[in-house]
Structures are given as C-alpha cells and as structure tokens.
VOGU-3710 file (C-alpha; in Angstrom, 3 decimals, decimal comma):
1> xxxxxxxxxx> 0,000/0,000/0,000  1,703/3,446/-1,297  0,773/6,198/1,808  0,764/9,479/0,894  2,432/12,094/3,296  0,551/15,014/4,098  1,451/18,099/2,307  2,026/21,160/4,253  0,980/23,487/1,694  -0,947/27,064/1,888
11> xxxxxxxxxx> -5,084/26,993/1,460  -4,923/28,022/-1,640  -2,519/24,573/-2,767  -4,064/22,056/-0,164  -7,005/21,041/-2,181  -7,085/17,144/-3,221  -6,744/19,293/-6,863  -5,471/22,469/-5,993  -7,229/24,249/-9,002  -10,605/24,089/-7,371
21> xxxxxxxxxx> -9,324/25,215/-4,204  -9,702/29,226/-5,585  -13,470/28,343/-6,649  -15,124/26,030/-4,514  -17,497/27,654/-1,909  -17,249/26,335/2,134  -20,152/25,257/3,447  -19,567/27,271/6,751  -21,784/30,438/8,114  -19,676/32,570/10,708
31> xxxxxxxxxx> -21,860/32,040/14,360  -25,059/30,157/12,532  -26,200/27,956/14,898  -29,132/26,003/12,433  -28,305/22,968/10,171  -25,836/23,494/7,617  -27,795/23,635/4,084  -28,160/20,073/2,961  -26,237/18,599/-0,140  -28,637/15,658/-0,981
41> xxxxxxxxxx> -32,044/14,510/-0,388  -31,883/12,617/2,326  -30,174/15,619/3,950  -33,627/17,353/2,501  -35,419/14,662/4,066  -33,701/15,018/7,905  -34,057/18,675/7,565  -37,669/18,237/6,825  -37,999/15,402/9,914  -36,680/17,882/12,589
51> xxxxxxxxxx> -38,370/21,086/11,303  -41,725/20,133/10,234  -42,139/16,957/13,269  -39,688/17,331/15,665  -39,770/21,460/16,213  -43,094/21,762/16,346  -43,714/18,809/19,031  -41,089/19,746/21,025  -42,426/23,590/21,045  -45,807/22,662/21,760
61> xxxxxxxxxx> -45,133/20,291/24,552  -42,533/22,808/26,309  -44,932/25,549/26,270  -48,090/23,374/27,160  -45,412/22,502/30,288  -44,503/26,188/31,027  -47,876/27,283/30,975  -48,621/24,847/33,536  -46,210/25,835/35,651  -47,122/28,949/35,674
71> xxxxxxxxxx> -50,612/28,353/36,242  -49,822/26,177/39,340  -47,712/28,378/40,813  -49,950/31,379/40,756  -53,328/29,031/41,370  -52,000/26,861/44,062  -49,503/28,811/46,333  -50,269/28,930/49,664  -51,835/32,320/49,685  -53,852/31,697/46,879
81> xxxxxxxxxx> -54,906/28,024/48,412  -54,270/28,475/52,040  -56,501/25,165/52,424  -55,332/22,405/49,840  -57,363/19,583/48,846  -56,861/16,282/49,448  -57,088/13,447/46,801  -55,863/10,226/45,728  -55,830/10,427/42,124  -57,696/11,457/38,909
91> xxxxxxxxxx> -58,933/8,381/36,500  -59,247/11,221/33,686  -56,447/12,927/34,020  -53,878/9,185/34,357  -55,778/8,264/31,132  -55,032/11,784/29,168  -51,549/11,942/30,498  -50,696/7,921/29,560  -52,854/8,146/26,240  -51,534/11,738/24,705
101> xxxxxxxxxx> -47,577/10,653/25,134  -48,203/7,699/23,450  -49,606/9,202/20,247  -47,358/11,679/19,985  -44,633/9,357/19,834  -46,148/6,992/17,507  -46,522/10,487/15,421  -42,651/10,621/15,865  -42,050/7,067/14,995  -43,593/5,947/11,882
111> xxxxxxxxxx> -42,579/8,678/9,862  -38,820/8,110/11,426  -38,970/4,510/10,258  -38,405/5,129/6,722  -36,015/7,594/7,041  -33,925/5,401/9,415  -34,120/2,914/6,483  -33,127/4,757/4,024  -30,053/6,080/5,725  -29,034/2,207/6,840
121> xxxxxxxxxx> -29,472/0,584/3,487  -27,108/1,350/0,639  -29,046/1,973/-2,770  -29,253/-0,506/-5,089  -31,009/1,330/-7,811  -30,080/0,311/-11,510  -29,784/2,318/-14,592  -30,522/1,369/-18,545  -29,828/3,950/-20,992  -31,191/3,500/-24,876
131> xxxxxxxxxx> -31,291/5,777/-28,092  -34,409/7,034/-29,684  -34,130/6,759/-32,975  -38,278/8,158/-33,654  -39,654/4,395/-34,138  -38,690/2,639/-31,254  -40,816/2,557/-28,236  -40,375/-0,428/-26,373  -37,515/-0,827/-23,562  -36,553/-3,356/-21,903
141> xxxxxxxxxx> -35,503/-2,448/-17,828  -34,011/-5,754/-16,030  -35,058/-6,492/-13,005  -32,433/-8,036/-11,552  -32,831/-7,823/-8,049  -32,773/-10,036/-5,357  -36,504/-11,293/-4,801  -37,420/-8,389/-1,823  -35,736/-5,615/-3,746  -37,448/-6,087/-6,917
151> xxxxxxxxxx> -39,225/-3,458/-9,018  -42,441/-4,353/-7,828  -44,710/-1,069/-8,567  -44,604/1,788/-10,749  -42,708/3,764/-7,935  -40,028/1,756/-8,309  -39,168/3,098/-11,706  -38,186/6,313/-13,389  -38,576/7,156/-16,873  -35,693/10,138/-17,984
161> xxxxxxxxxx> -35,926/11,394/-22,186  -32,861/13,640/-22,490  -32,377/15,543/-25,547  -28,900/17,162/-25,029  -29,764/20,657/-23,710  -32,881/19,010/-20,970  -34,349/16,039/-19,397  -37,454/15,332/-18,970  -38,956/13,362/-16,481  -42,186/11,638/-18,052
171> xxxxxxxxxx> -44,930/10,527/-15,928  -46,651/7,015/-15,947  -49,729/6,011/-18,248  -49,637/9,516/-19,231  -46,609/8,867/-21,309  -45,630/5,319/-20,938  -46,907/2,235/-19,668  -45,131/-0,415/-18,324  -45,825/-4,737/-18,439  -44,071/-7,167/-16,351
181> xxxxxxxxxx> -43,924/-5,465/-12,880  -42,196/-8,539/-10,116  -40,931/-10,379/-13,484  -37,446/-10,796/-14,768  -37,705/-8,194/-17,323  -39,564/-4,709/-17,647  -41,256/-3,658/-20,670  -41,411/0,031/-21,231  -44,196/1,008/-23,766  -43,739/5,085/-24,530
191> xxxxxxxxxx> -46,615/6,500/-25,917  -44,888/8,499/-28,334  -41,603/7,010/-29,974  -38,141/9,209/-28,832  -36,599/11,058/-31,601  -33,274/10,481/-33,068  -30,458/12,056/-30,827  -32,603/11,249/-27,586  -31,747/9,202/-25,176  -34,294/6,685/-22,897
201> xxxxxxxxxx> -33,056/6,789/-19,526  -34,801/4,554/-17,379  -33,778/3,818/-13,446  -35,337/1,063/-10,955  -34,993/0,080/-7,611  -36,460/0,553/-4,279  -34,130/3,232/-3,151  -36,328/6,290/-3,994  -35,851/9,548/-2,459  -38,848/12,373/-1,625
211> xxxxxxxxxx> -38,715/13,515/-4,684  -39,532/10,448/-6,492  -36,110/9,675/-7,657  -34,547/6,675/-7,918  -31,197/6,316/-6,350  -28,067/4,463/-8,419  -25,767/1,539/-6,535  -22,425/2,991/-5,491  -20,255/4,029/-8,370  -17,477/3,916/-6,104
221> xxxxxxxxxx> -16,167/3,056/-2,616  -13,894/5,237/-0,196  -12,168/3,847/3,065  -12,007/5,912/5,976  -9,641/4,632/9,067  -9,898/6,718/11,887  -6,937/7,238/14,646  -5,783/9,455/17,656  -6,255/12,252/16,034  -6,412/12,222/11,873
231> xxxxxxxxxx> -7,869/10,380/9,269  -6,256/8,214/6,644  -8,378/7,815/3,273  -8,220/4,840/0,345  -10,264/4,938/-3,288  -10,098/0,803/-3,766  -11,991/0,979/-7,190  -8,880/3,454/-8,350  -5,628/2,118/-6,978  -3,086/0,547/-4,462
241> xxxxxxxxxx> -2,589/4,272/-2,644  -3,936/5,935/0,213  -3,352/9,243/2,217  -3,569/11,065/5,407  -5,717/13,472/6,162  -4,648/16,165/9,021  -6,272/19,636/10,439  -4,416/22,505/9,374  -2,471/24,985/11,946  -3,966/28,329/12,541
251> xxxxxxxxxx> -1,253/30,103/10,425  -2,279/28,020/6,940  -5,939/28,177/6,882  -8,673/31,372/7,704  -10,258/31,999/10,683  -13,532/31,137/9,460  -11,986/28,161/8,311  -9,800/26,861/11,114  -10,610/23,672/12,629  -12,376/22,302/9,863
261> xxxxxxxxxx> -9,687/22,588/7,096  -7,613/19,701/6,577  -4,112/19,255/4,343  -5,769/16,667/2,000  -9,240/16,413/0,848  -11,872/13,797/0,182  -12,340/14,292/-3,815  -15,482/12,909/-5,007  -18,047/13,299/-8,211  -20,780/14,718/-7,947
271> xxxxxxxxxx> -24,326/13,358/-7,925  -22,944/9,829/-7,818  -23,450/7,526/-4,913  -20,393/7,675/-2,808  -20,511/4,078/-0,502  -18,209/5,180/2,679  -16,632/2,439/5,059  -15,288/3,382/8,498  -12,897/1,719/10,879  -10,191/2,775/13,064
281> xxxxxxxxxx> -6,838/2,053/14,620  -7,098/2,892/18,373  -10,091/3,714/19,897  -14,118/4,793/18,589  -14,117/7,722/16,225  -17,507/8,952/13,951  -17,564/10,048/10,721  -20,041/12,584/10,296  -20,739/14,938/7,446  -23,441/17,139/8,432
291> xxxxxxxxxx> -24,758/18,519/4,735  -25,260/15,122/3,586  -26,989/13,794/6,705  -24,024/11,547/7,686  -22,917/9,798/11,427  -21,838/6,496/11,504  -19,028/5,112/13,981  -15,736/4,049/13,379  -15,190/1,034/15,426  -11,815/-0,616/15,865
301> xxxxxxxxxx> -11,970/-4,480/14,343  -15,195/-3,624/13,077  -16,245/-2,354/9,246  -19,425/0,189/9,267  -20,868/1,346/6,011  -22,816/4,374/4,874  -23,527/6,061/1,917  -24,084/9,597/0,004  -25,252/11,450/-2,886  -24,229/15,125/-3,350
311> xxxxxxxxxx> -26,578/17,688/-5,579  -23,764/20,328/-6,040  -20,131/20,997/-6,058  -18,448/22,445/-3,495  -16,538/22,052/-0,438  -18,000/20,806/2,740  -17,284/20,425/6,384  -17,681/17,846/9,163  -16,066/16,320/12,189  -15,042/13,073/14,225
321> xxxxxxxxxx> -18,280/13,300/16,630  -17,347/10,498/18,714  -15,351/11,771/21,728  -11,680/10,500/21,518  -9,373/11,949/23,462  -7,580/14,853/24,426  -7,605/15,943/20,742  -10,929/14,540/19,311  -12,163/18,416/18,670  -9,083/18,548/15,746
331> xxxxxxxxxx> -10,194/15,830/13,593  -12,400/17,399/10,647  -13,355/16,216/7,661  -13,076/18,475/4,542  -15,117/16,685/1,341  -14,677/18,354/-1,842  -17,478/17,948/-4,740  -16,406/18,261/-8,397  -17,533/16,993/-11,836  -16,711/13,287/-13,207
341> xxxxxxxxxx> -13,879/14,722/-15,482  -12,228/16,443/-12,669  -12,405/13,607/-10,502  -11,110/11,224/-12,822  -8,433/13,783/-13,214  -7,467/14,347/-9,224  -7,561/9,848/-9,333  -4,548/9,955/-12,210  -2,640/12,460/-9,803  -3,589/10,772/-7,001
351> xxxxxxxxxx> -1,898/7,352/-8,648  0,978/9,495/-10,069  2,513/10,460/-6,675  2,018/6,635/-5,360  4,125/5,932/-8,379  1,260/3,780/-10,338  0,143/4,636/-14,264  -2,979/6,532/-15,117  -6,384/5,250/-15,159  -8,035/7,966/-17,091
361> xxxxxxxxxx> -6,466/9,169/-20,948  -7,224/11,929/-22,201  -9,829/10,730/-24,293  -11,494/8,722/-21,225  -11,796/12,459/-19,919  -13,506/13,757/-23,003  -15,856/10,897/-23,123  -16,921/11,463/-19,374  -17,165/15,097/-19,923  -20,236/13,992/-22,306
371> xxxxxxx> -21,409/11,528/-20,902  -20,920/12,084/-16,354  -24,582/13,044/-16,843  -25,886/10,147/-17,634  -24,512/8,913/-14,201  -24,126/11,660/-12,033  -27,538/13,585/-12,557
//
C-alpha cells in the first residue's frame, strides 16, 4: 500500500486538486447555529424530519409545560390556596396523560422509520440507458434484483428522455406504460416514440428519495480509518494508494476556516453515490458529514458502512463526533465535490505520486465530460 504524506501546503494549494481550491465555496456560516444547508435529499429529508415533526412537538409540549407551571404556581400557592385539597388520584387525568404521550410518539415514529431505512441501506437502484431513434418505443428495464428488492410497482421506476440541452422526467400512463412489474424483465411502452439524438433513460430500484427519484448503486467506494487524532483515506476501485488526512495549523488556513480545514481532501463526483466504510486504529471515532446527513461510527476491528449522494459541487465540512481523546475536537473532515472529469483527473494524480500509471487518458476524460450526466444527474 503506497501512503501518501501530508502536504504542508498554503489553502490556496491544499485542495485534493489544488485548481478548485480558488473556486469552490465552504459550506460554513460565521456564528449560525441552524443545520448546515443540505447537499442531498436525504439531507432534505432530515431537515424536513426535525423542522416540520420534531420542532413543532417539542415547542408545543414545552410551552403546554410552562404554561402549567405557571398556572400552578400562581393558582395553588399557599396564599392563593391556604386550604389544599386532598385526593388520591384522577382516573381522567392518568388516562389523558398515559394516552396523549403515546400518540405523539407513535406520530414521531412511523414517519422516522423510513427515514432510518433509508439512511441504513445502501441503494441498489439500476440504470438502462437507450437511443431514440423516432420508431422505437419499447424498452426493456431488467429487473435483476434479489426477490425483496425487486421493481415491484410503478414507484419503483423512473422514466428520464434527455435531448442534449434538458431532461425530462415523463410521468406514468400519461406517457408510458409499463408490463411485467415482479418479473425478470420490464417492458417500457412510450406512448410516443423518442426522436433520433434522444436518449431513454430509465432507473429502478427501491431506493427512492422524496422527490420520487430513484437512487443508483455505489459508483465507487472510499475507506475511511480513523486514529488518535487524523484520518487516513483509500479509493479501492482506483488504486493501491492511500493518504492522510490532518487539520491545518492556525497560520495556513482562515479563521472562518480553522478547525475544519484539513491538508488533503476527500475528492469525489458529484451526484454519484459515494458508498463510505469506516474503521479505526485505536479507539471509537464517527464520521459525520453534516450537509449530507451523515454519522456512523468508526469502530476498531469492526467495518461500518454508509452512503451519500451530493446535488452540487463544493466544499463541505464535518467532524469526528465520537469523543476520543484529548484531541478529538481537531479531527475534521473536509469533502470536496467536483464533476466526473475532474475527478477522474485528481484519481490519475492521485496514482501518479504513489508511483502507479494513469487510469483515465485523455480521451477517457472527453468521453466522461459527455457523458458524467448520464450517471451523475
């Protein structure tokens, strides 16, 4: 395994590609104290868990509590009650105080369930892309899933015509139908034949987000190894190399900045699914990213998985939130977003400085430039 020394290097060089460095915007707002703005939609989907459920409850049930307080203390003092009554209990109020707990955190809970899912199972989804040519309009979508995973419903599937400048997301028996739902193969019928130059994109699986997107199987896996107090990263789909990753002093980064920039990056593509898998060398660290909605632990002897999709480029922010040690608040971790060309790009340096050829020509790079869409989108 080739390690990769960290590289002392100003802001505007540490970058996993230091081009990007100049352009890339930091997630970070100077004394916010909400949620950083989520990066993909199951970060849209916690977001929308804590303010539209868990806010409100919470809110409701600490001013129903304050107000009765309040209303005690001024109703039931001893000058206002100088003679107190004397009871055992109230049937009523046991019932209402059992019964309304209860629903509200079945309220809580089912809605939780699926999101708790979602964020514990890596997607799966499966992609088939065809060319209209202005005759053609049956596809065919394999359903090759295992037998509980299968595209079962018309949920389950997502029909994409892309013409070069848009895509279009068509809507079922409005403009296609589809035969063979549970079965081996999918038949997509379109209503009206794709023109030449088009392309059919069609996506199943069971790993559908809020918005009624399907989401693709991991294009690629990274390997995070936590220790006392860093991180060291490996790309296994891309090479026999790996590097550290290290907070940077006070004196090479920004204010705004410090404690969350690192001397090497996580590089990754946008809008593909990123599969992430955690362990460490000494004791229990977390890897937690908090505009994609990831936590997990990393556990030493143990291998944890979890998984994201990011919407934009960019550079984002998180941190080791398992306590560690004497240094567990100087562990961040500094992900930076970038198209499939430039990531294919930062992999061939990557493999350069651990000595090993390039995986991505030149014309690889052109091709993806056309084509990352397809995947990434």
């Amino acid at each position: 395994m080739k390690i990769l020394t960290a590289m002392k290097k100003p802001i505007a060089a540490i970058s996993g590609f230091g081009v990007w460095a100049a352009t890339a915007q930091a997630q970070i707002t100077p004394g916010g104290i909400g949620m950083q703005p989520a990066n993909s939609a199951l970060a849209e989907e916690v977001h929308w868990f804590h303010n539209i459920i868990l806010m409100p409850v919470i809110t409701i049930i600490s001013l129903f509590v304050l107000a009765l307080l309040i209303w005690i203390a001024i109703r039931y003092n001893s000058k206002a009650n100088p003679t107190p009554r004397k009871f055992s209990h109230n049937t009523l109020i046991e019932i209402i105080w059992t019964g309304v707990p209860i629903l509200i955190l079945l309220a809580i809970a089912l809605p939780s369930f699926e999101l708790l899912y979602k964020e514990d199972v890596t997607p799966d989804g499966q992609q088939v892309v065809a060319a209209g040519d202005g005759q053609t309009v049956d596809f065919v979508f394999a359903n090759n899933f295992p037998e509980s995973r299968m595209v079962r419903r018309p949920g389950h599937l997502q029909v994409i015509v892309d013409d070069g400048a848009e895509r279009r997301v068509l809507k079922h028996r409005a403009d296609y139908s589809v035969d063979g739902f549970g079965e081996a193969d999918l038949v997509v019928s379109m209503t009206n034949p794709p023109p030449a130059g088009e392309r059919v994109i069609i996506r199943g699986g069971r790993s559908v987000d809020h918005r009624g997107d399907v989401t693709l199987a991991p294009t690629m896996t990274i390997k995070a190894s936590g220790y006392q107090w860093g991180w060291t990263y490996s790309y296994p789909d891309f090479g026999d190399f790996e590097f550290v990753s290290n907070m940077l002093p006070k004196d090479q980064t920004t204010p705004e900045l410090y404690l969350r920039e690192v001397d090497n990056r996580i590089v990754v593509p946008v809008g593909e699914t990123i599969r992430v898998t955690t362990t460490a060398r000494d004791v229990i660290h977390a890897w937690a990213l908090p505009a994609f909605a990831v936590k997990i632990d990393a556990v030493p002897g143990r291998i944890n998985e979890t998984w994201f999709n990011a919407d934009r480029e960019g550079v984002y922010y998180g941190q080791c939130s398992e306590i560690c040690g004497i240094k567990h608040s100087f562990m961040p971790i500094a992900v930076e977003v970038v198209s499939r060309p430039a990531f294919e790009a930062w992999i061939d340096s990557q493999r350069a400085l651990a000595g090993l050829e390039p995986m991505f020509d030149a014309e690889t790079v052109q091709l993806a430039q056309g084509s990352a869409g397809a995947v990434a989108e």
